[in-house]
LUMRO-970388 format. One line per field, with one value per residue: residue number from 0; x, y, z of N, C-alpha, C, O in turn; residue in one letter. Coordinates in pm, whole numbers, padded with zeros to 5 digits. Layout:
N
resi <- [NUM  ...]
n_px <- [X  ...]
n_py <- [Y  ...]
n_pz <- [Z  ...]
ca_px <- [X  ...]
ca_py <- [Y  ...]
ca_pz <- [Z  ...]
c_px <- [X  ...]
c_py <- [Y  ...]
c_pz <- [Z  ...]
o_px <- [X  ...]
o_py <- [Y  ...]
o_pz <- [Z  ...]
resn <- [A  ...]
//
This chain:
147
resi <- [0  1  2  3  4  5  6  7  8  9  10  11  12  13  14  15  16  17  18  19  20  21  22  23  24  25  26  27  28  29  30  31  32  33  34  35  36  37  38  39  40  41  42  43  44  45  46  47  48  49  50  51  52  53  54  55  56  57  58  59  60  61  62  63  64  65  66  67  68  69  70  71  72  73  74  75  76  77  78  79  80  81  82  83  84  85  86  87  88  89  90  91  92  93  94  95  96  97  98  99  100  101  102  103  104  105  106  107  108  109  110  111  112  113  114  115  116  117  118  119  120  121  122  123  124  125  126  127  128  129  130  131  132  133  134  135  136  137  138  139  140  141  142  143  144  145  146]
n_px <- [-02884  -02752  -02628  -02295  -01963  -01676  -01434  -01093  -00909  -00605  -00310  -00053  00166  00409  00355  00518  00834  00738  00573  00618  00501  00547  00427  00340  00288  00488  00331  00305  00177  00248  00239  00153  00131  -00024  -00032  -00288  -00324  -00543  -00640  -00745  -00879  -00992  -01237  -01318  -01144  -00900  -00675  -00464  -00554  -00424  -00558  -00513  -00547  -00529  -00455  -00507  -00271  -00300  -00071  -00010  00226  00385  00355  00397  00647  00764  00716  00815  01053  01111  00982  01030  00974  00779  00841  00671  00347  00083  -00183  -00443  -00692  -00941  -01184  -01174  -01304  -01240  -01301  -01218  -01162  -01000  -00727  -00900  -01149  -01289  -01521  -01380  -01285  -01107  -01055  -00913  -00709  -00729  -00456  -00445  -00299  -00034  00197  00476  00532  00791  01029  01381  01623  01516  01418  01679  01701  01457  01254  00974  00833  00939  00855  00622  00670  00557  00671  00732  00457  00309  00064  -00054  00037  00231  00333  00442  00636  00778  00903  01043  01187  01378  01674  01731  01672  01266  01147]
n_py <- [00324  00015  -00106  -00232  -00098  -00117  -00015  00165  00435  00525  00780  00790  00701  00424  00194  00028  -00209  -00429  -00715  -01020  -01390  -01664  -01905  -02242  -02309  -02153  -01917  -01596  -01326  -01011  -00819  -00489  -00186  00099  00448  00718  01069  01350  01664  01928  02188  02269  02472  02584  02599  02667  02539  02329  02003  01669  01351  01013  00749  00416  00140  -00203  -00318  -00543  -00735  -00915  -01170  -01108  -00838  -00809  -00882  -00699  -00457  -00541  -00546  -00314  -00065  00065  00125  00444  00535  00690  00620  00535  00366  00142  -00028  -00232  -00303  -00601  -00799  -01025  -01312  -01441  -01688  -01623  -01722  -01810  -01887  -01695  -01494  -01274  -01000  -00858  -00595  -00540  -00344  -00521  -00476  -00362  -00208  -00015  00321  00436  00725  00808  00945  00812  00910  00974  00775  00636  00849  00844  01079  01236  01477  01530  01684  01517  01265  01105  00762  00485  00266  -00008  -00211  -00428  -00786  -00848  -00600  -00633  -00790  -00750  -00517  -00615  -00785  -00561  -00448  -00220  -00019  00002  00218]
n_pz <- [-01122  -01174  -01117  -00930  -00721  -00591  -00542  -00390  -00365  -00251  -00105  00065  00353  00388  00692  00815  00653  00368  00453  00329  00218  00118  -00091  -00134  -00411  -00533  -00588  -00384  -00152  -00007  00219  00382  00641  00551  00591  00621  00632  00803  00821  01006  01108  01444  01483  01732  01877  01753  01680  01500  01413  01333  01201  01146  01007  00982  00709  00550  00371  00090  -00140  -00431  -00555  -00848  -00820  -00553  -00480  -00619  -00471  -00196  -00271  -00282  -00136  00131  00430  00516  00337  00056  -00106  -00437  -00375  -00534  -00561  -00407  -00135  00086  00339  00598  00718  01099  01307  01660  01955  02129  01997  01926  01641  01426  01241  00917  00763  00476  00217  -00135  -00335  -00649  -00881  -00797  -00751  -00696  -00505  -00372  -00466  -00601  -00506  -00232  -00107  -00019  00240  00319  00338  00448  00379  00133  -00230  -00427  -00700  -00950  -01021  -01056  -01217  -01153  -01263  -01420  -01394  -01644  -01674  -01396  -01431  -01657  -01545  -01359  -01492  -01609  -01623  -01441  -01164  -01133  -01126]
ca_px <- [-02766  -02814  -02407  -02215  -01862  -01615  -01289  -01059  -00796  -00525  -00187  00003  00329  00419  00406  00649  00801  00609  00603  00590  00473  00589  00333  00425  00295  00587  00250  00309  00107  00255  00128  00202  -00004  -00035  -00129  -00338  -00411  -00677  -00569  -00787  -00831  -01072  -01280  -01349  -01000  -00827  -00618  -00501  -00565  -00449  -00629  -00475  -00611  -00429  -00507  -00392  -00281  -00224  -00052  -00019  00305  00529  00359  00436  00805  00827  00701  00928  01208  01154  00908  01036  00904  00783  00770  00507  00254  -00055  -00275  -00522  -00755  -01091  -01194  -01205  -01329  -01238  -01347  -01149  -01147  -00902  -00729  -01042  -01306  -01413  -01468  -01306  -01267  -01012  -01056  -00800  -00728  -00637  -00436  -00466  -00240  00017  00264  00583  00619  00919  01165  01491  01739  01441  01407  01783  01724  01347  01200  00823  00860  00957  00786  00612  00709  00529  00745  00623  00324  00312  -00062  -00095  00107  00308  00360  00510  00704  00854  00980  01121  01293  01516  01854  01718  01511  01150  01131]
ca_py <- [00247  -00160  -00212  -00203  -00046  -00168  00104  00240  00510  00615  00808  00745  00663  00276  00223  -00056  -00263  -00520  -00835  -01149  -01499  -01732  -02033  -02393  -02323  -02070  -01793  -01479  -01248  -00957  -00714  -00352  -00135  00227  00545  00817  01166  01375  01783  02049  02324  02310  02569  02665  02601  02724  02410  02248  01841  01548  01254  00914  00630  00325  00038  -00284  -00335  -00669  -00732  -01049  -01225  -01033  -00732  -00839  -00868  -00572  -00396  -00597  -00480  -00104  -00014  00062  00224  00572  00548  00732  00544  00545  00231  00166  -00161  -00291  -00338  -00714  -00837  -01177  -01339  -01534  -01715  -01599  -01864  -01849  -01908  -01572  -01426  -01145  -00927  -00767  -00525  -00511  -00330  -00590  -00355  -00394  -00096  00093  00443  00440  00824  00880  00965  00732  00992  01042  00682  00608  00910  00819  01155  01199  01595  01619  01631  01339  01271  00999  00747  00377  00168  -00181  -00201  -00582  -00876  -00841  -00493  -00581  -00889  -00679  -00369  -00645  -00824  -00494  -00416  -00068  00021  00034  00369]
ca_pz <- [-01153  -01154  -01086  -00783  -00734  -00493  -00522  -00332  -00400  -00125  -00083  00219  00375  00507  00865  00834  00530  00299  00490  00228  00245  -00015  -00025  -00211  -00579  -00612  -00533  -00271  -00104  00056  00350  00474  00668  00502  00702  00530  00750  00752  00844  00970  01221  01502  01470  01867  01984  01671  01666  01401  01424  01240  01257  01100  00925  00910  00584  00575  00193  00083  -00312  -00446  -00687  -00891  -00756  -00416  -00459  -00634  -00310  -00109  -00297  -00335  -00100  00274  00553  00561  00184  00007  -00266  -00413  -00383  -00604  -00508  -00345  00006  00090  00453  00602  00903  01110  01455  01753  01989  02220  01918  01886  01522  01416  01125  00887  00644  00351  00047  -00186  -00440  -00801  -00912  -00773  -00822  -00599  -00480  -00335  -00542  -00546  -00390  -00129  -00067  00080  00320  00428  00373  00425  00361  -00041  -00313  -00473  -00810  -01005  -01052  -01168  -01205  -01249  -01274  -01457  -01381  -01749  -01683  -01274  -01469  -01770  -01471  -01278  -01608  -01597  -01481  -01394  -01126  -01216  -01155]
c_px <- [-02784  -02703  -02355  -02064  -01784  -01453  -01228  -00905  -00674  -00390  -00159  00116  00323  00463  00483  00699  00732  00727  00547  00568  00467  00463  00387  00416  00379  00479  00304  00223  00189  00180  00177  00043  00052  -00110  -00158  -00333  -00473  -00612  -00649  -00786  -00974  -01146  -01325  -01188  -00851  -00667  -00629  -00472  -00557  -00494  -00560  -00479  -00521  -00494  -00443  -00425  -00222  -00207  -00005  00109  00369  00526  00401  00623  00877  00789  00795  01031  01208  01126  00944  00953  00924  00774  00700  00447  00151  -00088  -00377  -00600  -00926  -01072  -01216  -01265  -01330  -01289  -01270  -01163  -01016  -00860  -00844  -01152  -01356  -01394  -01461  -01303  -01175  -01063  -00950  -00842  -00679  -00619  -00412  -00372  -00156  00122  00368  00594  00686  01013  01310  01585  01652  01421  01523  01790  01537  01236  01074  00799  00861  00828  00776  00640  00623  00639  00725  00479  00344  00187  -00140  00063  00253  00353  00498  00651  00801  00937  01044  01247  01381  01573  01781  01633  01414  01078  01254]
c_py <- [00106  -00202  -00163  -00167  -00098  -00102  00160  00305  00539  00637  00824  00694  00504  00284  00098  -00125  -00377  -00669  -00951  -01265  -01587  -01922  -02158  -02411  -02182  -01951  -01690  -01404  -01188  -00875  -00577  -00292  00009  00357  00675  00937  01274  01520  01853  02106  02334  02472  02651  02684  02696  02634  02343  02071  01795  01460  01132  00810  00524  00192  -00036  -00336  -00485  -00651  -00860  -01086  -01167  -00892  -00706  -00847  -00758  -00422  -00447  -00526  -00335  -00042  00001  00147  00367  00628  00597  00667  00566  00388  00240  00014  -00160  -00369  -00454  -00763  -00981  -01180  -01436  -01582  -01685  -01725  -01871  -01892  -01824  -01541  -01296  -01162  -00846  -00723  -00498  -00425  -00422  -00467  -00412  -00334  -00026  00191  00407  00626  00896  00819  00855  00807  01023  00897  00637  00753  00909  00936  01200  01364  01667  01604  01535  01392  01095  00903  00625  00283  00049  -00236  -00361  -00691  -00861  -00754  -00525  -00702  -00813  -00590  -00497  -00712  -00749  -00422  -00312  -00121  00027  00148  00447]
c_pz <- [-01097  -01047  -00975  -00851  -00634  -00525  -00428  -00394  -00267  -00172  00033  00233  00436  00612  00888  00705  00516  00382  00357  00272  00121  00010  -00142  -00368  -00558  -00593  -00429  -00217  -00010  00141  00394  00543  00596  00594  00589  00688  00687  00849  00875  01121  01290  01520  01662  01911  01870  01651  01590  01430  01316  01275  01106  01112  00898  00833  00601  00424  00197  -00108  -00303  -00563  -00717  -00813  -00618  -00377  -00569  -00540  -00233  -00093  -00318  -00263  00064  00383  00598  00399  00108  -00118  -00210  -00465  -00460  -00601  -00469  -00213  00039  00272  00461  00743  00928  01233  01522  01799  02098  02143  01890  01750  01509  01258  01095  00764  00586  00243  -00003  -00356  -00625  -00910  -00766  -00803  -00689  -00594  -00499  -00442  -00549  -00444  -00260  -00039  00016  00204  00375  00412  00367  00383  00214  -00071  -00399  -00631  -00845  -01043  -01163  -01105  -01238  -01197  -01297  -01412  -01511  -01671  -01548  -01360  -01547  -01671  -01365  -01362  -01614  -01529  -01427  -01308  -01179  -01227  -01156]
o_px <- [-02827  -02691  -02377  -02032  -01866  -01361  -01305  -00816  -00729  -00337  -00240  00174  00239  00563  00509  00612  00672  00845  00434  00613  00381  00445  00477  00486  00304  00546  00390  00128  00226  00058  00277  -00076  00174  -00219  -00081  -00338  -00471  -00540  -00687  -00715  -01068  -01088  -01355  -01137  -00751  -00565  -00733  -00362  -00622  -00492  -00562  -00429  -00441  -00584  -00332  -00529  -00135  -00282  00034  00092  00452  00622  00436  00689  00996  00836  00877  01087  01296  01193  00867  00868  01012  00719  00626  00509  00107  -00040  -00422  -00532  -01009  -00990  -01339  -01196  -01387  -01309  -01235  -01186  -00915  -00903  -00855  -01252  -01463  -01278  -01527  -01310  -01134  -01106  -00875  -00952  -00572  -00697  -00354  -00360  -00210  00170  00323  00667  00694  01052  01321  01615  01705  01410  01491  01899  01505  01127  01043  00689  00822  00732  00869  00637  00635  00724  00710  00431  00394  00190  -00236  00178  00368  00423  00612  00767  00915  01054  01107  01365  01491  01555  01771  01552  01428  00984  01251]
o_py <- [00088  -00279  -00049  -00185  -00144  -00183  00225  00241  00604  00560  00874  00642  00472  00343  00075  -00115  -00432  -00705  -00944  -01278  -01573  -02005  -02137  -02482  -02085  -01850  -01758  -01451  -01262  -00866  -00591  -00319  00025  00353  00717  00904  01300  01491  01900  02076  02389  02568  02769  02779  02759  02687  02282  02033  01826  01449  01169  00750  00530  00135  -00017  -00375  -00533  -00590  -00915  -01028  -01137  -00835  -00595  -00823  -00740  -00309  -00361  -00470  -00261  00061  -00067  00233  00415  00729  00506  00668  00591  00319  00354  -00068  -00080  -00456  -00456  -00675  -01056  -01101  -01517  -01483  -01713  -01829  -01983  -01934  -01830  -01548  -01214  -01259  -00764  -00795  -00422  -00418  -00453  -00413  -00508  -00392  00004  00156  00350  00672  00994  00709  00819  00770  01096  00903  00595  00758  00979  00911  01211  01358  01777  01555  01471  01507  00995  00963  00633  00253  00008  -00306  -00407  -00646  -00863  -00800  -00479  -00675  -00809  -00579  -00445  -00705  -00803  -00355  -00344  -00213  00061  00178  00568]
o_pz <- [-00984  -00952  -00934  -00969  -00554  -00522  -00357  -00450  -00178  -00253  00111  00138  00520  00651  01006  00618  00609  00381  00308  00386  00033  00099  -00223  -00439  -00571  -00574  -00372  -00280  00081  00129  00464  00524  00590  00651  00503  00806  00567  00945  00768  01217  01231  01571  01679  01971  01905  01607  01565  01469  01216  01398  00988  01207  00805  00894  00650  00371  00270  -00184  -00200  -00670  -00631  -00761  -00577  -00276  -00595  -00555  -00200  00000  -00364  -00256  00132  00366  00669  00356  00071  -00224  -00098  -00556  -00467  -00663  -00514  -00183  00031  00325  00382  00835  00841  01302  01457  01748  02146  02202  01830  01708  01572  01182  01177  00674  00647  00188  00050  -00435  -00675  -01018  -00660  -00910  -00590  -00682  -00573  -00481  -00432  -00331  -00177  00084  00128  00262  00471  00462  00248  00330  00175  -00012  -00448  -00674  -00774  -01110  -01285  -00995  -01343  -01096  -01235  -01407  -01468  -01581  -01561  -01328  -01500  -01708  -01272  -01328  -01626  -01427  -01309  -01324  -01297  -01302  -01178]
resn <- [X  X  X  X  X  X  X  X  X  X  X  X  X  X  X  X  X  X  X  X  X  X  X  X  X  X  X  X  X  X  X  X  X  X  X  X  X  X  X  X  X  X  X  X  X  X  X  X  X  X  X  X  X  X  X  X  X  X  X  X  X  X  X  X  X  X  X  X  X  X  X  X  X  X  X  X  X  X  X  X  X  X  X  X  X  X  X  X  X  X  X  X  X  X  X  X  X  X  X  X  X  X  X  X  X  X  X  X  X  X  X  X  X  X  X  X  X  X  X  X  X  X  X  X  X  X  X  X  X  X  X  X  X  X  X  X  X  X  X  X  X  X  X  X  X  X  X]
//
């Protein structure tokens, strides 16, 4: 295979809501972090362990303020993006690194009646996607929820 791949999939709850940043051409970029976990059962101790992964998703524009507005904390979605790495200097000079998903696609979860009570417990129910820019533009154009 010649071609490279650069994907990532995740479902996971938000570990706080989507912070936004509105910049001077009318652009956005929001931020959450997302926690995935990982479930199994020590095999000497007979103990079952979770172990949890936290992502830091960034979405960009309409998609970004239609996270804003729907998406709170504890939430469940699936992300659907590519891993980006930046480098940056601290205030001492040192560089440092962040790994992002920047997301391309995503599914909201939780349910609406599950969303005003928080619950990380139901079941998920597909709800919507707003996958392309049209698509997050057109589900924010109406009155309804977008899911």
């Amino acid at each position: 295979m010649s071609g490279t791949l650069n994907k990532v999939m995740l479902i996971g709850h938000l570990g706080d809501d989507v912070k936004i940043h509105y910049f001077d051409d009318s652009n956005c970029v929001g931020r959450f972090p997302l926690a995935t976990n990982e479930t199994y059962t020590n095999k000497q101790t007979n103990e079952k362990v979770t172990n949890t992964e936290w992502h830091n998703v960034v979405v960009r524009n309409k998609a970004a303020e239609i996270c804003e507005k729907y998406l709170k904390k504890g939430d469940r979605v699936y992300i659907e993006g590519r891993l980006k790495t930046r480098k940056w200097q601290d205030d001492k000079g040192n560089d440092r690194y962040s790994t992002e998903i920047i997301c391309t696609d995503f599914t909201f979860l939780t349910a609406k009646n599950e969303q005003t009570q928080h619950s990380a417990s139901a079941t998920p129910t597909q709800a919507s996607t707003a996958s392309t820019p049209t698509e997050a533009k057109n589900a924010e154009d109406a009155d309804d929820l977008p899911f």
